[in-house]
py3Dmol code that shows the C-alpha trace and the ligand (Angstrom):
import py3Dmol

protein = """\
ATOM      1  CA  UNK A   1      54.091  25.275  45.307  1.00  0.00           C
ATOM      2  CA  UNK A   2      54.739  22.572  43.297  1.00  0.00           C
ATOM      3  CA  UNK A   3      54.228  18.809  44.457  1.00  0.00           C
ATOM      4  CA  UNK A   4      58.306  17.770  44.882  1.00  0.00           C
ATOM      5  CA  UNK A   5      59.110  15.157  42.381  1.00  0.00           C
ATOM      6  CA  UNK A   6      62.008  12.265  42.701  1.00  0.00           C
ATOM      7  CA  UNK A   7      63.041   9.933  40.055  1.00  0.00           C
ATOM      8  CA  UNK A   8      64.572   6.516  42.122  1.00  0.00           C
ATOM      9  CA  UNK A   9      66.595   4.350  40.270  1.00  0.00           C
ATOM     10  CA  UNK A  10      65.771   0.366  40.816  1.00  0.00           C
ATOM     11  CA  UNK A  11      63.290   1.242  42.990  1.00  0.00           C
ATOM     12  CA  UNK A  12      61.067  -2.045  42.361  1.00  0.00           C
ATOM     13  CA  UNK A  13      62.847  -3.948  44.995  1.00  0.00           C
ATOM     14  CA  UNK A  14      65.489  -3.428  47.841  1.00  0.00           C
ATOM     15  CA  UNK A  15      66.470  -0.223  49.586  1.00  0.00           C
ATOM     16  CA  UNK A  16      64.865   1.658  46.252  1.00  0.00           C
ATOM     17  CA  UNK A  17      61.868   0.228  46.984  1.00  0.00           C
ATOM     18  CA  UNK A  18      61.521   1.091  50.829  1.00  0.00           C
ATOM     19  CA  UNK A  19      62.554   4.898  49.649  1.00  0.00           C
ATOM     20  CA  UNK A  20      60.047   5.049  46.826  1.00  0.00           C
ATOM     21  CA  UNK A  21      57.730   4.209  49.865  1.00  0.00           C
ATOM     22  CA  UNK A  22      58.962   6.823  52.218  1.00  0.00           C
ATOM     23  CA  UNK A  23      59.445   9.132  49.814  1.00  0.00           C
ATOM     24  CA  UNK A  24      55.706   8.612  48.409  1.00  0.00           C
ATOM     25  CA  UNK A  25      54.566   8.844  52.150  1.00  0.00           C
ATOM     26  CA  UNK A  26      56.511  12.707  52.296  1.00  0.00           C
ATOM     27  CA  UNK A  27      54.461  13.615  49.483  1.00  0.00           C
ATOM     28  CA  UNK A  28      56.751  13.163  46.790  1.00  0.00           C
ATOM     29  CA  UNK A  29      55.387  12.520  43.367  1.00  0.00           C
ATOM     30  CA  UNK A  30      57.578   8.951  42.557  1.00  0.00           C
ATOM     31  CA  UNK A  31      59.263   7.583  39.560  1.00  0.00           C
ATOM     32  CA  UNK A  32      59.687   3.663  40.387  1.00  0.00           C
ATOM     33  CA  UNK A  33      62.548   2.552  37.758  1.00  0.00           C
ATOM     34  CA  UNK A  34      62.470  -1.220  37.082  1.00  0.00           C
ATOM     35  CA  UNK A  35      65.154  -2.890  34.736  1.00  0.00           C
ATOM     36  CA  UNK A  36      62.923  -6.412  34.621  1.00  0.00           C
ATOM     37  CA  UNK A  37      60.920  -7.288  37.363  1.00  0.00           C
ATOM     38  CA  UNK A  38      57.526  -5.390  36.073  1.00  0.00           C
ATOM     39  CA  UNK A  39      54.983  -7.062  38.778  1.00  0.00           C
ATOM     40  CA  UNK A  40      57.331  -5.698  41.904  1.00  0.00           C
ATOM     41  CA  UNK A  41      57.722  -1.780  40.732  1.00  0.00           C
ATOM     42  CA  UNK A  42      53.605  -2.157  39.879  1.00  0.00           C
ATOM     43  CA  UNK A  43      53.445  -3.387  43.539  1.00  0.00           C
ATOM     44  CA  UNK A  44      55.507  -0.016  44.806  1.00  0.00           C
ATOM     45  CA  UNK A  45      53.558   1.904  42.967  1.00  0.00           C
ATOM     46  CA  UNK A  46      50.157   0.747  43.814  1.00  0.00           C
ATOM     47  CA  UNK A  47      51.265   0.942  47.142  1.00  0.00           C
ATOM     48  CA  UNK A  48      52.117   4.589  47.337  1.00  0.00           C
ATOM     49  CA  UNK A  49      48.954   5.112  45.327  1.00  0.00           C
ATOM     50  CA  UNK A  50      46.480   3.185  48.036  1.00  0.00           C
ATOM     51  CA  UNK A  51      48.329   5.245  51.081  1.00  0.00           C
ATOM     52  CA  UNK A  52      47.380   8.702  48.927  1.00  0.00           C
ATOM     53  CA  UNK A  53      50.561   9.265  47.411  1.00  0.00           C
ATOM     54  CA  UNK A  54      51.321   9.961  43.418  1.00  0.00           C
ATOM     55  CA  UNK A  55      53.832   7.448  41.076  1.00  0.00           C
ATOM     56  CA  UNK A  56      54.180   6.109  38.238  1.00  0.00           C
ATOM     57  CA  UNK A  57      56.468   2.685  37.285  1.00  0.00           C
ATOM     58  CA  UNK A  58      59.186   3.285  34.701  1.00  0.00           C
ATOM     59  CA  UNK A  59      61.216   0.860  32.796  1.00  0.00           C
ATOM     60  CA  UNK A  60      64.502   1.280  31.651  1.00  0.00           C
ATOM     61  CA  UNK A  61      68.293   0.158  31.707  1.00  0.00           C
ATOM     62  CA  UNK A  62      70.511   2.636  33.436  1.00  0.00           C
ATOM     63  CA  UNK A  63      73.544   1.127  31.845  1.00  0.00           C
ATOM     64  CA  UNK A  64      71.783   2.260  28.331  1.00  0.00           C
ATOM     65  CA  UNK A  65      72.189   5.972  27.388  1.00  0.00           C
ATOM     66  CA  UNK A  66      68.710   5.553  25.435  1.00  0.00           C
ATOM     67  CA  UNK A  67      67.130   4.266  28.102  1.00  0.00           C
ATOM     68  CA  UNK A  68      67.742   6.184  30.562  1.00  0.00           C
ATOM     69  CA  UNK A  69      66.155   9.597  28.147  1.00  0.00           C
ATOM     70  CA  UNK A  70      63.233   8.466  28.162  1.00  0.00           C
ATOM     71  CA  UNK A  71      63.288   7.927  31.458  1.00  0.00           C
ATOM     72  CA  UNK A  72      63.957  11.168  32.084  1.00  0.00           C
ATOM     73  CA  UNK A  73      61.491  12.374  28.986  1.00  0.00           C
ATOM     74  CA  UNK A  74      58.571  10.098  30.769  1.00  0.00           C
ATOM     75  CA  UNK A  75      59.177  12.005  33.694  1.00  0.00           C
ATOM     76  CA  UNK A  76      58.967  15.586  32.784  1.00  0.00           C
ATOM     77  CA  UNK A  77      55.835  14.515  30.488  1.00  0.00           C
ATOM     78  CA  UNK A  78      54.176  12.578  33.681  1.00  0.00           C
ATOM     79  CA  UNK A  79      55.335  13.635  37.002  1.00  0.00           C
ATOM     80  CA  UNK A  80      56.342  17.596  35.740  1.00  0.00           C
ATOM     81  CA  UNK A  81      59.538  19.088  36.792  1.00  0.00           C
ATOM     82  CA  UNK A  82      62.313  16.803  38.672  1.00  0.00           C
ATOM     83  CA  UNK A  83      63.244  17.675  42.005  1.00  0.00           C
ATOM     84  CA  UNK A  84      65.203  15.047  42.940  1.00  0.00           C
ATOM     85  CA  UNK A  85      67.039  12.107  41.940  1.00  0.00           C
ATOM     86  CA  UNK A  86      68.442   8.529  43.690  1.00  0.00           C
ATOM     87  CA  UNK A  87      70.990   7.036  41.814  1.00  0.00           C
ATOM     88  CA  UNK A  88      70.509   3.465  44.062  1.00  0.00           C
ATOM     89  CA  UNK A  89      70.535   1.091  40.794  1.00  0.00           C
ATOM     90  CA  UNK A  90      73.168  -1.346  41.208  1.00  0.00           C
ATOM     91  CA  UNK A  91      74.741  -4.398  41.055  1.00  0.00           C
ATOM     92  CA  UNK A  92      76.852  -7.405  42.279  1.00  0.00           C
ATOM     93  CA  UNK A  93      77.929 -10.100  40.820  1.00  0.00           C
ATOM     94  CA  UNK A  94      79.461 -14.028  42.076  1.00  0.00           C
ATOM     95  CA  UNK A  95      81.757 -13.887  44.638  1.00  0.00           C
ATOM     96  CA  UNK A  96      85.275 -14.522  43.673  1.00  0.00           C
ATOM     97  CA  UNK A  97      89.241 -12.752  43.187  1.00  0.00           C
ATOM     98  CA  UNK A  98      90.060 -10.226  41.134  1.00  0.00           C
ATOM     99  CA  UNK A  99      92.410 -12.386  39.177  1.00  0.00           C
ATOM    100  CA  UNK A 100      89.527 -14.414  37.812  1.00  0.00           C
ATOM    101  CA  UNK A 101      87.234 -11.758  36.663  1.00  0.00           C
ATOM    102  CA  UNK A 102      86.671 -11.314  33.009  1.00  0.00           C
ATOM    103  CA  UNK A 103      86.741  -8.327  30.783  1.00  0.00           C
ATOM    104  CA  UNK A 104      82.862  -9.004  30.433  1.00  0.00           C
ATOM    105  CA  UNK A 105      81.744  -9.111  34.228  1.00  0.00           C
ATOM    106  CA  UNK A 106      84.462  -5.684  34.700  1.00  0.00           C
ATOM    107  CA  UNK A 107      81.994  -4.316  31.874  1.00  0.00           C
ATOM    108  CA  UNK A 108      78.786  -4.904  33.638  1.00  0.00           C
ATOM    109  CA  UNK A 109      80.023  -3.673  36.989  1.00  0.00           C
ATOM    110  CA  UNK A 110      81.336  -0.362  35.797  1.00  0.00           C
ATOM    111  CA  UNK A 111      78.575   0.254  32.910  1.00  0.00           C
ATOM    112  CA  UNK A 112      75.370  -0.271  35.524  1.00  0.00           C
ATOM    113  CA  UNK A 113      76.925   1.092  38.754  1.00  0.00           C
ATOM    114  CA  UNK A 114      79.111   3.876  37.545  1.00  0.00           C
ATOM    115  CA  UNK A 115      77.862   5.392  33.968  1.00  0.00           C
ATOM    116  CA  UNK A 116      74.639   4.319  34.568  1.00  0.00           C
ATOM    117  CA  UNK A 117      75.379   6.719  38.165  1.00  0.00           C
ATOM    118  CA  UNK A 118      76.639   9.180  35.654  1.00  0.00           C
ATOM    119  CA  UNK A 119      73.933   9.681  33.211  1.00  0.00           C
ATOM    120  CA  UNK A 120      71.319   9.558  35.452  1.00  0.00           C
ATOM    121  CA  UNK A 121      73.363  12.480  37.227  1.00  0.00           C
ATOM    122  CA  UNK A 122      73.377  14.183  34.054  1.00  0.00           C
ATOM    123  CA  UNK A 123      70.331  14.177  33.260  1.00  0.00           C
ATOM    124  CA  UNK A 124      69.157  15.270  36.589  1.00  0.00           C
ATOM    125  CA  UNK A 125      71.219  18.040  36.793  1.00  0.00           C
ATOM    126  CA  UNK A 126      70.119  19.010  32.947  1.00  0.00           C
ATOM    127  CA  UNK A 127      66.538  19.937  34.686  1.00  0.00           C
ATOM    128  CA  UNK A 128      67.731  20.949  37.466  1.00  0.00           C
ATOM    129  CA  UNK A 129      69.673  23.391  37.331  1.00  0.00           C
ATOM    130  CA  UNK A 130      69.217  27.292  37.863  1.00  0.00           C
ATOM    131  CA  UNK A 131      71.895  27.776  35.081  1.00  0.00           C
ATOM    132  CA  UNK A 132      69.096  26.036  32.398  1.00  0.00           C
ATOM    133  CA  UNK A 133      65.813  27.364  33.813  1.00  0.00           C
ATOM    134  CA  UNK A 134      65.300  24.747  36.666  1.00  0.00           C
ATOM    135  CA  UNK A 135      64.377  25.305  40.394  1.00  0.00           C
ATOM    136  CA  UNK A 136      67.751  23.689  41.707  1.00  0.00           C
ATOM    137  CA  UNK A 137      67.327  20.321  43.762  1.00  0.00           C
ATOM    138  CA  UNK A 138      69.359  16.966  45.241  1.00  0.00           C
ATOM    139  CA  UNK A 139      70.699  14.301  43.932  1.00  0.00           C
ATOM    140  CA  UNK A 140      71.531  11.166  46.839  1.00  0.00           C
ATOM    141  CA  UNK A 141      73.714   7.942  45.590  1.00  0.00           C
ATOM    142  CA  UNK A 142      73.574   5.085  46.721  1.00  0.00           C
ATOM    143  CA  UNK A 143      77.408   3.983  47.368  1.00  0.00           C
ATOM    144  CA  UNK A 144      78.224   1.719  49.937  1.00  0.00           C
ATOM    145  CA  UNK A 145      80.773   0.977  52.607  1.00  0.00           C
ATOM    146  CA  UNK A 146      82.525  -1.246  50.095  1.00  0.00           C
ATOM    147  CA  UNK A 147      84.027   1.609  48.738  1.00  0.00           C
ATOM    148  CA  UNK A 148      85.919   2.038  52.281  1.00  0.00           C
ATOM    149  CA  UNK A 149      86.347  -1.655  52.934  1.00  0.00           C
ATOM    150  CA  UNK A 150      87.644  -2.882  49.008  1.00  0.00           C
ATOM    151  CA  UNK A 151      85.626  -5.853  48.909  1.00  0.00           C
ATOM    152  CA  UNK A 152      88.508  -8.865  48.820  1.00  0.00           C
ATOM    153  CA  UNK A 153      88.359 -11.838  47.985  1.00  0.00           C
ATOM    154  CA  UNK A 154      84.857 -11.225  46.659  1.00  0.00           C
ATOM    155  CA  UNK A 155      84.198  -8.430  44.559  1.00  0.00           C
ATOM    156  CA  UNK A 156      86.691  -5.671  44.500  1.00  0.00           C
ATOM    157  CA  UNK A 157      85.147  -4.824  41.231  1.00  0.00           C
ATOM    158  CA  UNK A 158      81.968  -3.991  43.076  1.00  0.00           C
ATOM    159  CA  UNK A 159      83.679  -1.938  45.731  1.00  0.00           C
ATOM    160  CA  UNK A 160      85.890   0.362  42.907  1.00  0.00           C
ATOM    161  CA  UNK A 161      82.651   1.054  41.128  1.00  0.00           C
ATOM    162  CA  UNK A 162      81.409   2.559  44.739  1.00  0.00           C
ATOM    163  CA  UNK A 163      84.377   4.295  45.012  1.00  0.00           C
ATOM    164  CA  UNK A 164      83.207   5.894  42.067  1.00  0.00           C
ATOM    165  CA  UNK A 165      80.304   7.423  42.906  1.00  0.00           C
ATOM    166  CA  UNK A 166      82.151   8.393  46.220  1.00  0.00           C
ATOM    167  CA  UNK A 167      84.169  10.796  43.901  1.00  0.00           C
ATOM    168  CA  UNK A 168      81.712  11.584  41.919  1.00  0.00           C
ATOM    169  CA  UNK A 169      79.446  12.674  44.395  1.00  0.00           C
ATOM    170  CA  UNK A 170      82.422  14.984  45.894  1.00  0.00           C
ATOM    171  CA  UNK A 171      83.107  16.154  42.652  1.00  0.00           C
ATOM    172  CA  UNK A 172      79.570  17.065  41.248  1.00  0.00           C
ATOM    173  CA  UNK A 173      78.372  18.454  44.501  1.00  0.00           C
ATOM    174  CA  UNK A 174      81.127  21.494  43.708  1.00  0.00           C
ATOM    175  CA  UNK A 175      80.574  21.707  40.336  1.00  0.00           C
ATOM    176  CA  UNK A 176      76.560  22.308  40.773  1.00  0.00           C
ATOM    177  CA  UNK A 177      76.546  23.766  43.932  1.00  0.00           C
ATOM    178  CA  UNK A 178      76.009  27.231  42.072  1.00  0.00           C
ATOM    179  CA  UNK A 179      73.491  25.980  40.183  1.00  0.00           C
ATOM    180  CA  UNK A 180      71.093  25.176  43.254  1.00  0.00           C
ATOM    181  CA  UNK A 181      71.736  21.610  43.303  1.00  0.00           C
ATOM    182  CA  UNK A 182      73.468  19.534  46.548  1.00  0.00           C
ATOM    183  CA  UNK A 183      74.638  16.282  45.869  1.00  0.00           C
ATOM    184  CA  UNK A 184      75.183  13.517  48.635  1.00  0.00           C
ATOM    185  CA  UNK A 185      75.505   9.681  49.125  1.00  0.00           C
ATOM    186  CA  UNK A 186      74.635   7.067  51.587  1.00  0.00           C
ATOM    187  CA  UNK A 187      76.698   4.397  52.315  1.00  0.00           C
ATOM    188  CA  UNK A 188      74.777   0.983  53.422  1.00  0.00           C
ATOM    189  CA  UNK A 189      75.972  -1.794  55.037  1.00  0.00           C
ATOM    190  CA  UNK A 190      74.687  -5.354  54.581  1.00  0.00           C
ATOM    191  CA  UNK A 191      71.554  -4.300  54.147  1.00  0.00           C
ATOM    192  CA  UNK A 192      68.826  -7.212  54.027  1.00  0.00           C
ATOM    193  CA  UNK A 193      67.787  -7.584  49.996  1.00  0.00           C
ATOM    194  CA  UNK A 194      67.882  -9.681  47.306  1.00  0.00           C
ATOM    195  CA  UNK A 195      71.202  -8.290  46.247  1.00  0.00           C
ATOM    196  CA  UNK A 196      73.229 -11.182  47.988  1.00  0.00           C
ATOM    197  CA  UNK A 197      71.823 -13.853  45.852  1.00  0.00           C
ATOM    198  CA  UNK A 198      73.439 -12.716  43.152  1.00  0.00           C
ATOM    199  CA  UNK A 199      76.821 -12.169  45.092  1.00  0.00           C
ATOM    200  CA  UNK A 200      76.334 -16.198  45.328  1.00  0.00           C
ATOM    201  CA  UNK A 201      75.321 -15.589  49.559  1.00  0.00           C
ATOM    202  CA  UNK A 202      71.836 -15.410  49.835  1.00  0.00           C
ATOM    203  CA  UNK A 203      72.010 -15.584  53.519  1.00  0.00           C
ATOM    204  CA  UNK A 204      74.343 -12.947  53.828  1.00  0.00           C
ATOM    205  CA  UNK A 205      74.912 -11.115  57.010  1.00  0.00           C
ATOM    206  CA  UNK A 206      77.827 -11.676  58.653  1.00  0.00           C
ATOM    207  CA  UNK A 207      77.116 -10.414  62.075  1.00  0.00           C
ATOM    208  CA  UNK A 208      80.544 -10.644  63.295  1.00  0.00           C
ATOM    209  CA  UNK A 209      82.016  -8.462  61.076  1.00  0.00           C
ATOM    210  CA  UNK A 210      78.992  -5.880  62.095  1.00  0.00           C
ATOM    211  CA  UNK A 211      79.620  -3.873  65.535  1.00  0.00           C
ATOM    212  CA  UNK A 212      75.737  -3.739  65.897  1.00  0.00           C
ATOM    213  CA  UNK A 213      75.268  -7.382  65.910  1.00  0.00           C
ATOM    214  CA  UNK A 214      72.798  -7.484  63.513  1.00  0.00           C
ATOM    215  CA  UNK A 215      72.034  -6.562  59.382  1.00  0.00           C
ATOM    216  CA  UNK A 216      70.341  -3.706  58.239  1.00  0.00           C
ATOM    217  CA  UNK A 217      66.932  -2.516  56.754  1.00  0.00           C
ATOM    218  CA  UNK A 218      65.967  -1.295  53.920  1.00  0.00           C
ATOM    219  CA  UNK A 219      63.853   1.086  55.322  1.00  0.00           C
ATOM    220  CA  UNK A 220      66.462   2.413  57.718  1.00  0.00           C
ATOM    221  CA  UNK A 221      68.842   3.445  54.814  1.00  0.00           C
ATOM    222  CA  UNK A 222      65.492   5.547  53.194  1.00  0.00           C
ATOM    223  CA  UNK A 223      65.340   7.339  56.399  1.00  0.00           C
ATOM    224  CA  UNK A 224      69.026   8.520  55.445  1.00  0.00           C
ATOM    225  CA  UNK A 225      67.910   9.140  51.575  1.00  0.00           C
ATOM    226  CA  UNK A 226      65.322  11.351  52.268  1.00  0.00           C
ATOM    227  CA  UNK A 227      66.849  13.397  54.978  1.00  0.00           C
ATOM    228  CA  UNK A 228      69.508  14.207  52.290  1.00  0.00           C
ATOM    229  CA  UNK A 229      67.564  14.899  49.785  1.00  0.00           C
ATOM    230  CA  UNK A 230      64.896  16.947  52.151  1.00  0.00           C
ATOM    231  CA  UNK A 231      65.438  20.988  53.336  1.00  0.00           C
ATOM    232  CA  UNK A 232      66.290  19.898  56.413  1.00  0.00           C
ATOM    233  CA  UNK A 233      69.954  18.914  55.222  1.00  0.00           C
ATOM    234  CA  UNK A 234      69.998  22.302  53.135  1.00  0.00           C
ATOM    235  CA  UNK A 235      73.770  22.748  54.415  1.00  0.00           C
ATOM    236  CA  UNK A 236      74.927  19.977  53.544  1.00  0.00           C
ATOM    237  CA  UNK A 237      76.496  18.616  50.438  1.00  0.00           C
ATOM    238  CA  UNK A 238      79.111  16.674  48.866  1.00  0.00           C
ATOM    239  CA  UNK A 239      79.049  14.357  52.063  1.00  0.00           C
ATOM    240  CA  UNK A 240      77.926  10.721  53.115  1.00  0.00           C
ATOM    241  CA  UNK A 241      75.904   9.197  55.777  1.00  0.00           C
ATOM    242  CA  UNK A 242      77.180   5.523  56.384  1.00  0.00           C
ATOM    243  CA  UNK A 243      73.910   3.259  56.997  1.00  0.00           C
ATOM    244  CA  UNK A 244      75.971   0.397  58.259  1.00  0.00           C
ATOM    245  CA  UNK A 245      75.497  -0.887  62.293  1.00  0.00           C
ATOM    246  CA  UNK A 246      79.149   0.732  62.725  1.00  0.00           C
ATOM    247  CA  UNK A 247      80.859  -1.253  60.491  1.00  0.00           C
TER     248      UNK A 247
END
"""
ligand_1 = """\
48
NAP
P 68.350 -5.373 44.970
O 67.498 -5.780 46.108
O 69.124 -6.390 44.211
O 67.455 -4.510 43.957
C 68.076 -3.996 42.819
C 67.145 -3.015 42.151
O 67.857 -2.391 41.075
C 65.935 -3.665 41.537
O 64.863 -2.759 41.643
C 66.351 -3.880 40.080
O 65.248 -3.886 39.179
C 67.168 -2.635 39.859
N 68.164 -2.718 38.794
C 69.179 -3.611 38.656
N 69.897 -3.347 37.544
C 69.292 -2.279 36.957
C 69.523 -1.552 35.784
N 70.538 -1.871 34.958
N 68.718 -0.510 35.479
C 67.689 -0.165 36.290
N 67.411 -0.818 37.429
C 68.208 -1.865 37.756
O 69.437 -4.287 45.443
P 69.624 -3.496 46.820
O 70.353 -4.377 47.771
O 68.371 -2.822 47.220
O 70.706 -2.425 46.343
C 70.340 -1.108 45.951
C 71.612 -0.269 45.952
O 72.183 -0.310 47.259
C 72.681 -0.774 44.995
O 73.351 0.318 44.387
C 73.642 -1.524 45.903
O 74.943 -1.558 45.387
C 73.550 -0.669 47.152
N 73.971 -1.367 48.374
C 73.287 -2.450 48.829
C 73.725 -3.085 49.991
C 73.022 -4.285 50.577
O 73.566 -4.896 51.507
N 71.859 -4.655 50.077
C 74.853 -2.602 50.657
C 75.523 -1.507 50.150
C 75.064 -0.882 49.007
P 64.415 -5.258 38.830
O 63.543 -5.529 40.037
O 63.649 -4.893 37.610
O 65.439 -6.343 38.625
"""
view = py3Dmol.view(width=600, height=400)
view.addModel(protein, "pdb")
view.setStyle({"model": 0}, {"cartoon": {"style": "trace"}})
view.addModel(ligand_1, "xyz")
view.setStyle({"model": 1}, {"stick": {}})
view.zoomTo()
view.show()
């Protein structure tokens, strides 16, 4: 059989990072994704590569349809065929009302976290699927419980573009279930990463707000990832695990 492959989407830092790890650790062959930060991804890599496992680091900008072929092309030419992808690149921007966001910032949001989602998605399920030669596989995104709570007062921008991939992930988990391919999310809490710096709360986790009292991991939401993507959850699809203390 072949070695199972995953492609993980801004998996140089954060929760992408911790499942790059685990995933390398199952014996996944790993595509770390970096947008920027070259010297972290190299570290994720060379990390799964000292504890036995196989990756390679990748960059490219999800929110760029050109990037994210190649990314896909680097793949099949490296790693061989794609078994499964993470669509966990994402991200937030300065805290503040929907009345004062600009046309720009809306841009960002939606580009990154929801087409970038989407064409990732797309080109997963290209190479995946039974319909087009491929073995079938799973797709997890990364939503979050945003898309459930709305995000006021700071970034109901953020939280739409999660309710997003909510709906897609409903609505391309029936469309491809024929095709051999389940489709699934996790939905994190406040997870600690470097995320809430550039939310303008660096410190963020507001424990009050959290029934368990305390933020989350990043290695606690990979445990969810790779059950979903694993054989274990081979009934399930089109669902979410929330990764969030109870909140
Ligand atoms: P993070 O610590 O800020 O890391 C973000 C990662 O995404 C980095 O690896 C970054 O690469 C990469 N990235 C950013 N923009 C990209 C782009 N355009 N193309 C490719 N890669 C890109 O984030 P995180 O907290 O781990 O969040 C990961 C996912 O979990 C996001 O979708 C986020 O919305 C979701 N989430 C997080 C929380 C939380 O509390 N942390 C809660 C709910 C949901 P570089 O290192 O190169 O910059």
């Amino acid at each position: 059989m072949h070695q199972p492959v995953v492609l993980i989407t801004g998996a140089s830092r954060g929760i992408g990072a911790a499942t790059a790890l685990l995933a390398g650790a199952r014996g996944y062959a790993v595509c770390v994704n970096y947008v920027n930060n070259k010297a972290a991804a190299d570290a994720v890599v060379d990390a799964i590569i000292i504890g036995g496992g196989k990756a390679i680091a990748v960059a490219a900008d999800v929110a760029v349809e050109s990037d994210v072929i190649s990314l896909f092309e680097t793949v099949d030419a490296k790693l061989g065929p794609l078994t499964a992808l993470v669509n966990n690149a994402g991200i937030l921007e300065k805290q503040m009302q929907l009345a004062q966001m600009d046309v720009a910032r809306l841009q960002r949001i939606f580009t990154t976290n929801i087409i970038g989602s989407f064409i990732c998605a797309r080109e997963a399920v290209k190479r995946m699927s039974t319909n087009s030669g491929g073995s079938g596989g799973a797709i997890v995104n990364v939503s979050s419980v945003a898309a459930r709570i709305g995000g006021a007062g700071e970034y109901v921008d953020y939280a739409a573009s999660k309710g997003a991939i909510d709906t897609m992930t409903i609505g391309l988990a029936k469309e491809v279930i024929d095709q051999g391919i389940r489709v699934n999310a996790v939905r994190p809490g406040v997870i600690y990463t470097d995320i809430h710096a550039s939310g303008g709360e660096a410190g963020r986790v507001v424990k009050d707000s959290i029934p368990m009292r305390r933020g989350g991991r990043a290695d606690e939401v990979a445990q969810a990832i790779l059950w979903l993507l694993s054989d274990q959850a081979s009934y399930s699809t089109g669902t979410f695990i929330d990764v969030a203390g109870g909140r």
